[in-house]
DRENROTI-801978 format. One record per residue: x, y, z of N, C-alpha, C in turn. Coordinates in steps of 0.02 Angstrom, whole numbers, padded with zeros to 5 digits, always signed. Layout:
BEGIN
XYZXYZXYZ/...
! end
This chain:
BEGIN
+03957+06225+05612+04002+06242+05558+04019+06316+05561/+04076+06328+05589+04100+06395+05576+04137+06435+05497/+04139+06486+05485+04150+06508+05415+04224+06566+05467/+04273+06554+05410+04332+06595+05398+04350+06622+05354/+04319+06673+05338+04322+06706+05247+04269+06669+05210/+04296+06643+05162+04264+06591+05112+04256+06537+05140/+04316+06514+05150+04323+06426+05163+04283+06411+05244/+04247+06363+05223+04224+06351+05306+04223+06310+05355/+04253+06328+05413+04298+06242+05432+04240+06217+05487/+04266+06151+05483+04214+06105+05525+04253+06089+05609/+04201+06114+05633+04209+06083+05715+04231+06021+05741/+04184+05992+05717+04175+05918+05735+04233+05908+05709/+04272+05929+05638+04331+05875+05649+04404+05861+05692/+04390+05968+05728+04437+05976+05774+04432+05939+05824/+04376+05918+05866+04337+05892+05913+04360+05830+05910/+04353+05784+05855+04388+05720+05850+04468+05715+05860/+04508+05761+05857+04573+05772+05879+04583+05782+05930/+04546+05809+05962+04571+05852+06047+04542+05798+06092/+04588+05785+06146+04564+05731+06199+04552+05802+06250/+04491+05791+06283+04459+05859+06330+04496+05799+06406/+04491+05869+06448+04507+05840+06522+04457+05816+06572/+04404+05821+06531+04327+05800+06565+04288+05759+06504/+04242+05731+06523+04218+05673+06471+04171+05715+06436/+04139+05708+06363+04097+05732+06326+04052+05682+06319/+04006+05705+06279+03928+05672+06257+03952+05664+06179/+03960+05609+06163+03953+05592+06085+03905+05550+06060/+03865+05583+06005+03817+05552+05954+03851+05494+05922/+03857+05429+05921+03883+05384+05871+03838+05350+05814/+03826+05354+05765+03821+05298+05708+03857+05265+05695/+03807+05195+05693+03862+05152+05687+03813+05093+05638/+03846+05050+05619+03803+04980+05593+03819+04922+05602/+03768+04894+05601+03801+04819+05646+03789+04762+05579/+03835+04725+05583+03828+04656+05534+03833+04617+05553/+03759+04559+05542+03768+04502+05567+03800+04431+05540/+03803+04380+05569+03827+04313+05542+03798+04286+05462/+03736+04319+05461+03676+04303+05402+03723+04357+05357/+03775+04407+05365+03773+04463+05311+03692+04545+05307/+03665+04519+05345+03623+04576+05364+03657+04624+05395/+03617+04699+05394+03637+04751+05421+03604+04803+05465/+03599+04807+05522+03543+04848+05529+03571+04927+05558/+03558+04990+05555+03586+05041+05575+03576+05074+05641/+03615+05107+05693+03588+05132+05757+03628+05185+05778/+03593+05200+05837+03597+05272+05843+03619+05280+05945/+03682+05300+05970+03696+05286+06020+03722+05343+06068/+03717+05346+06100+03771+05418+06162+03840+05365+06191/+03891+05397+06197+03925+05354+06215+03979+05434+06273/+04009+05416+06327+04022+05472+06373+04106+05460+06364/+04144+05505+06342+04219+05480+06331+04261+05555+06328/+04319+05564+06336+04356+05608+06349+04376+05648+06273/+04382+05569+06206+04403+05593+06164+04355+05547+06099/+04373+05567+06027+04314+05507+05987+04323+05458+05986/+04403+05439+05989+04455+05366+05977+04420+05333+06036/+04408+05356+06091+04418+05321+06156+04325+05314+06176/+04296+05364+06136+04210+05359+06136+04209+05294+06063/+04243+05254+06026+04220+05215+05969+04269+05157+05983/+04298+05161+06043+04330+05094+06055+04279+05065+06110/+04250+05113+06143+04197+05105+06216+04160+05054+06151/+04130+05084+06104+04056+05066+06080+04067+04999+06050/+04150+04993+06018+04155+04943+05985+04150+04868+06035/+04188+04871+06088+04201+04823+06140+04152+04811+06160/+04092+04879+06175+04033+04848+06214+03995+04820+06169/+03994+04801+06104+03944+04774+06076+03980+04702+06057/+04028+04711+06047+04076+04636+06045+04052+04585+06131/+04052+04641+06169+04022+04608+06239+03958+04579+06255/+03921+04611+06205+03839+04614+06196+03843+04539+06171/+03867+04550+06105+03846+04498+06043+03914+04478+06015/+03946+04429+06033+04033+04431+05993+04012+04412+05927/+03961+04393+05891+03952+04381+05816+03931+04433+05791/+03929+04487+05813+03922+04545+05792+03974+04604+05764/+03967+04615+05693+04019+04647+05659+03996+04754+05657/+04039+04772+05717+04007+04840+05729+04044+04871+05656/+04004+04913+05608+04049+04950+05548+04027+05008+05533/+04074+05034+05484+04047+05119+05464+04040+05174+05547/+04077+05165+05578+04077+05215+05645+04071+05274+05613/+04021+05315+05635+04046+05413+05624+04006+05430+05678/+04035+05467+05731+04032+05512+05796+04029+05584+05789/+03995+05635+05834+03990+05679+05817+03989+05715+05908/+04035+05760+05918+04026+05787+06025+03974+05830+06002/+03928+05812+06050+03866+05865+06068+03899+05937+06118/+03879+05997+06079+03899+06072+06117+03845+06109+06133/+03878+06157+06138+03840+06189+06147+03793+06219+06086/+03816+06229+06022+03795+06267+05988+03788+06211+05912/+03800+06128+05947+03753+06076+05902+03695+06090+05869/+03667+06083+05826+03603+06063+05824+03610+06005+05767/+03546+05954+05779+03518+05909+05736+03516+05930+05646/+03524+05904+05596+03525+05922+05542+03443+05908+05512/+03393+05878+05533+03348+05851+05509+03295+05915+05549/+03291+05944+05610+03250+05989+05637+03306+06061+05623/+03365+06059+05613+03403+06119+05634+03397+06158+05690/+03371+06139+05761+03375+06151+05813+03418+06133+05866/+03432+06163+05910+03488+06160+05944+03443+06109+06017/+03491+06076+06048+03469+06049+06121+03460+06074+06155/+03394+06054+06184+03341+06075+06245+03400+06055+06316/+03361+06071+06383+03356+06053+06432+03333+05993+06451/+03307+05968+06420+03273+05893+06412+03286+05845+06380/+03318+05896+06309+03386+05827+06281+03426+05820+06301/+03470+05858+06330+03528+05836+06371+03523+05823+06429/+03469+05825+06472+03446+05769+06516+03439+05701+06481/+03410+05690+06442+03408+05607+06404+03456+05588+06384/+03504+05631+06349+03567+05610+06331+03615+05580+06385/+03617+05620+06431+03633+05608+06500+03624+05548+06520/+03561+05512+06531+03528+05468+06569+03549+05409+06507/+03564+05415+06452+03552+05353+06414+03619+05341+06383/+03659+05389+06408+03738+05381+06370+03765+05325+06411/+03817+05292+06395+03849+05232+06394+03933+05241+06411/+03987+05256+06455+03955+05203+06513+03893+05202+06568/+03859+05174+06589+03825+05197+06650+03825+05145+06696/+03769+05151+06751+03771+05120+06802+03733+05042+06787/+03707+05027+06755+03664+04972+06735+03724+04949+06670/+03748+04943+06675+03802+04964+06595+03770+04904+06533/+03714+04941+06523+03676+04944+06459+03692+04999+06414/+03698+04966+06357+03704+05018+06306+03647+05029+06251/+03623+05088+06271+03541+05115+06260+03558+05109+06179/+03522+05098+06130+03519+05082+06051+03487+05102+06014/+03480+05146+05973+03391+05144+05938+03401+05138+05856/+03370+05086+05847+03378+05078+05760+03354+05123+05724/+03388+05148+05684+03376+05175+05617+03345+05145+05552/+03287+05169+05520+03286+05162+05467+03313+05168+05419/+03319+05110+05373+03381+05115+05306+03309+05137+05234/+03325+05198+05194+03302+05197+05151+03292+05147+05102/+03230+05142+05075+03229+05080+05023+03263+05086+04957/+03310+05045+04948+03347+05048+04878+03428+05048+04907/+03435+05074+04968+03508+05086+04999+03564+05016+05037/+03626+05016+04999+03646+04970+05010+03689+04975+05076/+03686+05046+05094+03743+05070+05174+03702+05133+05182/+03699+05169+05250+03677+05223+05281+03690+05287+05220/+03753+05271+05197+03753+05336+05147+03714+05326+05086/+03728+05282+05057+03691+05285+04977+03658+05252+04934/+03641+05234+04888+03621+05160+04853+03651+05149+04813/+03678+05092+04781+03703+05064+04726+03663+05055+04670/+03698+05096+04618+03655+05103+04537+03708+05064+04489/+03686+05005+04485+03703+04968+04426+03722+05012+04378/+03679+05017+04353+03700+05082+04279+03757+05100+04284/+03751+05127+04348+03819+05207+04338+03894+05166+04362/+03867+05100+04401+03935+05063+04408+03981+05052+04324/+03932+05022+04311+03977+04991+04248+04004+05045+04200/+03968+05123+04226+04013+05180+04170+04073+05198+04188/+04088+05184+04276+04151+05214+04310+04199+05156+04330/+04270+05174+04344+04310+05123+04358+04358+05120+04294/+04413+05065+04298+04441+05074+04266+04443+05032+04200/+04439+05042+04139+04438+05008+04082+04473+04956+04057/+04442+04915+04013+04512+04888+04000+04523+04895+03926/+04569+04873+03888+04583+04870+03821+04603+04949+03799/+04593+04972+03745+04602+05022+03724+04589+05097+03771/+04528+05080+03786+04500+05149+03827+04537+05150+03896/+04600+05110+03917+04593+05124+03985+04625+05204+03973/+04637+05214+04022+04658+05307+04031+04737+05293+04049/+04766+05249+04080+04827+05229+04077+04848+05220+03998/+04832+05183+03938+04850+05184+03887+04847+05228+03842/+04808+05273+03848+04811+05335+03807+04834+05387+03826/+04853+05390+03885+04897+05455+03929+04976+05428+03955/+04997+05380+03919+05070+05329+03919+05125+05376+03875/+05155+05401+03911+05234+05435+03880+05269+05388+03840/+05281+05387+03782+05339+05340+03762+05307+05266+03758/+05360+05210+03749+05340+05158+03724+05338+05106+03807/+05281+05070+03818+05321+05042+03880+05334+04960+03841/+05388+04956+03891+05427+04886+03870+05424+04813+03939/+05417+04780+03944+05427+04709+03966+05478+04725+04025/+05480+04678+04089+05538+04690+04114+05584+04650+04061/+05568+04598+04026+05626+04557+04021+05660+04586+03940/+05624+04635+03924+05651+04668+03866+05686+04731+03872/+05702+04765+03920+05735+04816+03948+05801+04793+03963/+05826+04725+03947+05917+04717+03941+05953+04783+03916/+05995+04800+03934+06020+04854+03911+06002+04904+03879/+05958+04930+03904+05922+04996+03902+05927+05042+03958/+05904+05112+03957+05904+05141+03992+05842+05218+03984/+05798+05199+04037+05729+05268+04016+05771+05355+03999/+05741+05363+03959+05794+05429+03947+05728+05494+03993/+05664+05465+03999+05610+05510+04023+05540+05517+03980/+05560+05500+03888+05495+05484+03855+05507+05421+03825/+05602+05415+03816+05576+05323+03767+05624+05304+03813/+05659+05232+03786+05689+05181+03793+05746+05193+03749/+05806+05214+03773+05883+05196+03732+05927+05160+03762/+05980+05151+03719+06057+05124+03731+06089+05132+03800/+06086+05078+03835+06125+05124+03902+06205+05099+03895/+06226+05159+03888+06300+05160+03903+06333+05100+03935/+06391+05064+03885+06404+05002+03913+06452+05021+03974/+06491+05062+03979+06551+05082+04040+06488+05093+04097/+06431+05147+04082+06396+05147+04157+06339+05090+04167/+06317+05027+04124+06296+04987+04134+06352+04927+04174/+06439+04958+04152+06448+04886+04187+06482+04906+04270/+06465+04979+04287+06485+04999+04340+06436+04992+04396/+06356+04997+04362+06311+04999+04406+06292+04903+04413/+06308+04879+04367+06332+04803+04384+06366+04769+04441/+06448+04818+04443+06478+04775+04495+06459+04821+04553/+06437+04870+04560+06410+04898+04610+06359+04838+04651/+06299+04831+04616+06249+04778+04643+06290+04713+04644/+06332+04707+04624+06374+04643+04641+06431+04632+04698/+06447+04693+04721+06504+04726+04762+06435+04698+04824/+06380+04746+04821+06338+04740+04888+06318+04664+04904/+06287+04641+04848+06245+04548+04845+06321+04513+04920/+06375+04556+04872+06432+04504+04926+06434+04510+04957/+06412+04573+04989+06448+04583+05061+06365+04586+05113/+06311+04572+05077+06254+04544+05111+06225+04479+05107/+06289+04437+05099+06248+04365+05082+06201+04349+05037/+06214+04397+04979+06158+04399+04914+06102+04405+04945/+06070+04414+04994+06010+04433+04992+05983+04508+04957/+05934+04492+04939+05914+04568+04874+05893+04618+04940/+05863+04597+04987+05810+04638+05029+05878+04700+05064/+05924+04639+05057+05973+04697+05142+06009+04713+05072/+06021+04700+05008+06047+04739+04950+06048+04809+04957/+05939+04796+04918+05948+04857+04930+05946+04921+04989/+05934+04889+05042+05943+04924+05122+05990+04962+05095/+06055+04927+05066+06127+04944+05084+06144+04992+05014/+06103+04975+04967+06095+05024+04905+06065+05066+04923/+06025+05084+04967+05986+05162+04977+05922+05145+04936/+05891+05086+04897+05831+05085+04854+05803+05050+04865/+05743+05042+04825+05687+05003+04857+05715+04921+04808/+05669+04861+04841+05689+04787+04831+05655+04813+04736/+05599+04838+04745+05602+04829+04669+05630+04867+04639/+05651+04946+04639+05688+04948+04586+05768+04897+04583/+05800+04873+04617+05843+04852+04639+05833+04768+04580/+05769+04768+04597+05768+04696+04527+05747+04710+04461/+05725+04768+04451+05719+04810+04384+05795+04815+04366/+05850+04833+04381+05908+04871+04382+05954+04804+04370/+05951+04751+04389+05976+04684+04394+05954+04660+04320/+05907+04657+04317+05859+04626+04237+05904+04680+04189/+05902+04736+04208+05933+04782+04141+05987+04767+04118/+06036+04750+04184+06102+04729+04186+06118+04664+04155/+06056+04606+04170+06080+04549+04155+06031+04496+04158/+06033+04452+04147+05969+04397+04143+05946+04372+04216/+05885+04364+04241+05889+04343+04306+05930+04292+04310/+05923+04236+04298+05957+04160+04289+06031+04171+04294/+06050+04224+04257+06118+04276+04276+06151+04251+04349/+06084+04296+04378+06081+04321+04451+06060+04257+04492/+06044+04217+04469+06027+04167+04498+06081+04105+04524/+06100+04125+04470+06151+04053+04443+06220+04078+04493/+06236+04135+04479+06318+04160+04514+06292+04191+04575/+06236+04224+04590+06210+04267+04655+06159+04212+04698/+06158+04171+04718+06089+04127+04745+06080+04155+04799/+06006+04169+04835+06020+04185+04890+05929+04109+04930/+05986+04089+04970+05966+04038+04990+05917+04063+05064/+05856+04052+05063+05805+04088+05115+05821+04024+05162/+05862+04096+05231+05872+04024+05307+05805+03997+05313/+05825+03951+05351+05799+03900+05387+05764+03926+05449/+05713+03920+05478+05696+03971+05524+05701+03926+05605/+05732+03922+05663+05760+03880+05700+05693+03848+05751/+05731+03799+05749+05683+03747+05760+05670+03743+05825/+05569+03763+05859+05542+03775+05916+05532+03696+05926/+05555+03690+05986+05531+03624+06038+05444+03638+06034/+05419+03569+06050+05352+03545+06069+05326+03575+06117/+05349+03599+06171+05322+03622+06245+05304+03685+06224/+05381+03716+06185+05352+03797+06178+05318+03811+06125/+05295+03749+06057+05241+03787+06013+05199+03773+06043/+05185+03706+06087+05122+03718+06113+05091+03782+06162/+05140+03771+06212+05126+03838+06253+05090+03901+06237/+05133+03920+06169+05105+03975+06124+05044+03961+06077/+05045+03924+06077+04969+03905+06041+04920+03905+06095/+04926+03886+06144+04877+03869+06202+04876+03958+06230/+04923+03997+06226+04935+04070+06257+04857+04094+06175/+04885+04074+06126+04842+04106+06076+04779+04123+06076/+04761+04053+06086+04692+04041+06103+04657+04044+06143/+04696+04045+06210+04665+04084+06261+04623+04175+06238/+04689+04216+06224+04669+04282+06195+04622+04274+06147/+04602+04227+06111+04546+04234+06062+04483+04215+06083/+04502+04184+06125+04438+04160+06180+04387+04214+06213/+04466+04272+06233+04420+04327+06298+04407+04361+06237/+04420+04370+06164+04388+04425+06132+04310+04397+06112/+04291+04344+06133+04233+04320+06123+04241+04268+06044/+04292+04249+06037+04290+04202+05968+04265+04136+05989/+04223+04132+05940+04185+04054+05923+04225+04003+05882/+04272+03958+05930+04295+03917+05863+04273+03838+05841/+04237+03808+05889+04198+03770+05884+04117+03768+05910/+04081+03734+05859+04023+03748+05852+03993+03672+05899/+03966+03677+05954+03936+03631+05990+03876+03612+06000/+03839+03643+05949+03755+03613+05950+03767+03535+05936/+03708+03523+05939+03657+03439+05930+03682+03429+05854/+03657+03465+05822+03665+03464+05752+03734+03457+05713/+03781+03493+05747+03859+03510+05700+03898+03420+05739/+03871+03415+05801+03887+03370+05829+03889+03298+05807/+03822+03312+05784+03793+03233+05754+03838+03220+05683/+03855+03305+05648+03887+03285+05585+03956+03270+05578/+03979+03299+05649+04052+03279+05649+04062+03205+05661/+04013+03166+05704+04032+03110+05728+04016+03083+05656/+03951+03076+05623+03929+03050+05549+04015+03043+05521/+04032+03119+05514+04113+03139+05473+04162+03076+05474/+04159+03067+05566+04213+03039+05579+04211+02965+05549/+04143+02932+05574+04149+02870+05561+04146+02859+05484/+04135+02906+05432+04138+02910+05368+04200+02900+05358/+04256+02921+05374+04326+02926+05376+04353+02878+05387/+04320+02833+05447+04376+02772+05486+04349+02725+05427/+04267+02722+05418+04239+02660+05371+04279+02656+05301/+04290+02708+05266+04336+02723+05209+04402+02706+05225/+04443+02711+05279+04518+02701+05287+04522+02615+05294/+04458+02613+05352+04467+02516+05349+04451+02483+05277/+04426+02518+05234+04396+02476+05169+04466+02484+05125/+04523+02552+05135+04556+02550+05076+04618+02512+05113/+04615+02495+05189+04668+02430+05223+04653+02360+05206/+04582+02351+05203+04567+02263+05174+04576+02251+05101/+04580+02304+05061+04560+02299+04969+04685+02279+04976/+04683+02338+05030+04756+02318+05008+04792+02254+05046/+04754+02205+05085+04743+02133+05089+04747+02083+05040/+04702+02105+04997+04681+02050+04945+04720+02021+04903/+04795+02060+04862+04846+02047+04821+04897+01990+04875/+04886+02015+04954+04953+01968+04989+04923+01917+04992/+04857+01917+05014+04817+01820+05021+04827+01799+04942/+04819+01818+04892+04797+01787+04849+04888+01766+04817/+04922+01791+04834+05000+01778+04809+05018+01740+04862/+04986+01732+04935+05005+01674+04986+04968+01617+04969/+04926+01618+04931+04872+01560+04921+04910+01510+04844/+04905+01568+04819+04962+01538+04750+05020+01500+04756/+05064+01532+04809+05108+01481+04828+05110+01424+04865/+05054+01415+04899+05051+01367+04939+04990+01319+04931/+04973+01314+04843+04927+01267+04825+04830+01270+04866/+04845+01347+04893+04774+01355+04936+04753+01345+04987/+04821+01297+05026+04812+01268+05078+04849+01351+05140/+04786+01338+05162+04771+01411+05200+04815+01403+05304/+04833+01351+05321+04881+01353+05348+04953+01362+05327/+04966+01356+05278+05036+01369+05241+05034+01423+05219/+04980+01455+05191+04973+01525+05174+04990+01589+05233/+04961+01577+05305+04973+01588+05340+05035+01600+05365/+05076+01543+05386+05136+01527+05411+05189+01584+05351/+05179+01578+05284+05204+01613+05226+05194+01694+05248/+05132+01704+05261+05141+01792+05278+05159+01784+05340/+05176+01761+05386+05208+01767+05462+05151+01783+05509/+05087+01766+05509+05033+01756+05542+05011+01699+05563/+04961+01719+05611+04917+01638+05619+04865+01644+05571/+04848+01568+05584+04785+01558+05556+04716+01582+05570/+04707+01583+05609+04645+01643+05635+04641+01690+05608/+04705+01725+05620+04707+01805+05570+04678+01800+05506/+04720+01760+05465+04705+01727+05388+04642+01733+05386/+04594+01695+05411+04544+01690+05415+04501+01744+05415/+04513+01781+05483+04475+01847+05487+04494+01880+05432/+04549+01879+05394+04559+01926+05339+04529+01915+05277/+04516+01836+05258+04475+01841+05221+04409+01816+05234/+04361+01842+05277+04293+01856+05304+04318+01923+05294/+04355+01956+05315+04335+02047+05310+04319+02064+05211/+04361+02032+05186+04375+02031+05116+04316+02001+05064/+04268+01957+05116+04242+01918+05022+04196+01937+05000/+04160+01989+05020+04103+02033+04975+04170+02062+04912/+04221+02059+04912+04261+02081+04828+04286+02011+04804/+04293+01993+04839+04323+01896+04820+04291+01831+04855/+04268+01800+04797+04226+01745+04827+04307+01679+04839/+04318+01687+04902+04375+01643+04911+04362+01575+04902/+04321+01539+04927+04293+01468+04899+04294+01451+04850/+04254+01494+04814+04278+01482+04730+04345+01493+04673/+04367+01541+04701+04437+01562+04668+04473+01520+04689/+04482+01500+04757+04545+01491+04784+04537+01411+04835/+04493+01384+04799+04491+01313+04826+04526+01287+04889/+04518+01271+04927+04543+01208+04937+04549+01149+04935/+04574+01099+04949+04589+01016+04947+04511+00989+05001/+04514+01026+05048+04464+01021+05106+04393+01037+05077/+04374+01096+05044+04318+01118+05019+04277+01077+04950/+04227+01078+04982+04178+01035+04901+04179+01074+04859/+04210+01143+04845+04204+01189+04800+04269+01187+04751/+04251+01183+04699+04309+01183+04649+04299+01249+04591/+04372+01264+04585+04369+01338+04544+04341+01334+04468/+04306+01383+04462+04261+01375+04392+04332+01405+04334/+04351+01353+04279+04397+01390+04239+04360+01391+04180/
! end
């Protein structure tokens, strides 16, 4: 830390700006998060020209290490000459920067040397701990106390109650009907000549999309704007099969080499998908036979029960018939309901 008068400027943050023409030694902290939501903290050398290009090294190589691994909180620091440690306030030996040397990252074994940090007890990140207490005193309020409502100029109003008004800077007045109906056909002059779309409106107005629908409401009712201005969102043109696939298959490739997991292939996820599936087909065949039961029983009605005529009536064979109601009579006892002439069974009325 160098001093300039009073104010005293920091190195390290020039250092993070300047790309050098030879590689440096950077200290990185960093923290890693796992799949569980755990966190553990570490401590790394990483050998790079500049910080951007020393915290993209560290990020990739640990994505390479472990792709379920969430690297966070990066802060780097170039080792100089006139570094020192904040915890000894001593500057580097001959022997640390031999180690630093030997254990910085890239290297020849291209391991990336690690050493965990201890997290203080009570601490929810490397910097600090979270105090309940003091959360709930800071932030922003609601109801009466917020600091927005008691530091509010003037009255605020509704968009949909600002019809013909105009902010004067502390209240809400009269806006002039001659310059309300000029700044009207103005936004009406543009809507035309951009296909009513609001977005290239206001491009073409010089303003942003919202004040542009603030300014519309003042002027006039949306439904107004709706009703005489529509602006109908295109159609977006229609990709052939070959090329969404293509691009989907291009997608997933790239998510692949960044190490993404998108299916899970253990024993276990395996067994539950297949469980899934046949849960699915057993439910689809049960709600295809239940919707069976109304056509046999309206083919059976017409044709006195006699189950070759019933048949011939839905445009099947008899076999089918049959199998259809065997799939069916755990919900309908067909023998009994639905007699036949042939059967010793007669319907209980």
């Amino acid at each position: 830390m160098k001093k300039r008068g009073r104010k005293p400027i920091n190195s390290q943050k020039s250092f993070r700006k300047k790309t050098f023409s030879f590689s440096q030694y950077w200290i990185m902290y960093y923290t890693e998060m796992y799949s569980d939501n755990s966190e553990k903290d570490y401590v790394s050398f990483i050998k790079a020209k500049s910080y951007p290009l020393a915290r993209s090294i560290l990020i990739d190589k640990s994505a390479e290490d472990n792709p379920n691994v969430k690297v966070k909180a990066v802060l780097g620091y170039m080792l100089h000459a006139g570094y020192k440690f904040t915890k000894t306030n001593k500057h580097l030996s001959i022997s640390d920067w031999e180690n630093v040397r030997n254990s910085s990252f890239p290297n020849i074994n291209n391991f990336l040397f690690k050493k965990e940090m201890s997290r203080p007890e009570g601490y929810t990140n490397r910097f600090n701990k979270a105090d309940a207490e003091n959360c709930k005193k800071i932030g922003f309020k609601k109801g009466d106390e917020n600091w927005s409502r008691q530091n509010r100029k003037g009255i605020y109003k509704k968009l949909r109650e600002r019809k013909g008004l105009k902010w004067s800077g502390c209240e809400w007045t009269k806006w002039n009907k001659e310059e309300m109906r000029q700044t009207k056909n103005r936004i009406i002059n543009a809507l035309v000549l951009c296909g009513n779309s609001r977005k290239k409106t206001a491009e073409y107005l010089s303003i942003a999309r919202g004040t542009l629908h603030k300014l519309m409401l003042r002027c006039d009712d949306l439904d107004w704007w709706n009703k005489y201005y529509p602006y109908e969102k295109p159609t977006p043109p229609r990709v052939s099969k070959e090329q969404r696939s293509q691009t989907q298959k291009l997608v997933m490739k790239r998510r692949l080499e960044k190490g993404e997991a998108f299916f899970d292939k253990s024993a276990i996820a395996e067994a539950k998908r297949i469980k899934n599936l046949r849960q699915a087909k057993s439910q689809e065949s049960e709600k295809y036979r239940k919707s069976l039961i109304p056509k046999i029983k309206k083919a059976l009605s017409e044709n006195q029960n006699i189950r070759a005529a019933a048949a011939r009536t839905l445009g099947i064979k008899y076999g089918t018939l049959k199998a259809w109601m065997d799939r069916t009579k755990k919900w309908v006892n067909w023998t009994i309901e639905h007699p036949s002439n042939y059967n010793k069974h007669k319907k209980v009325i």
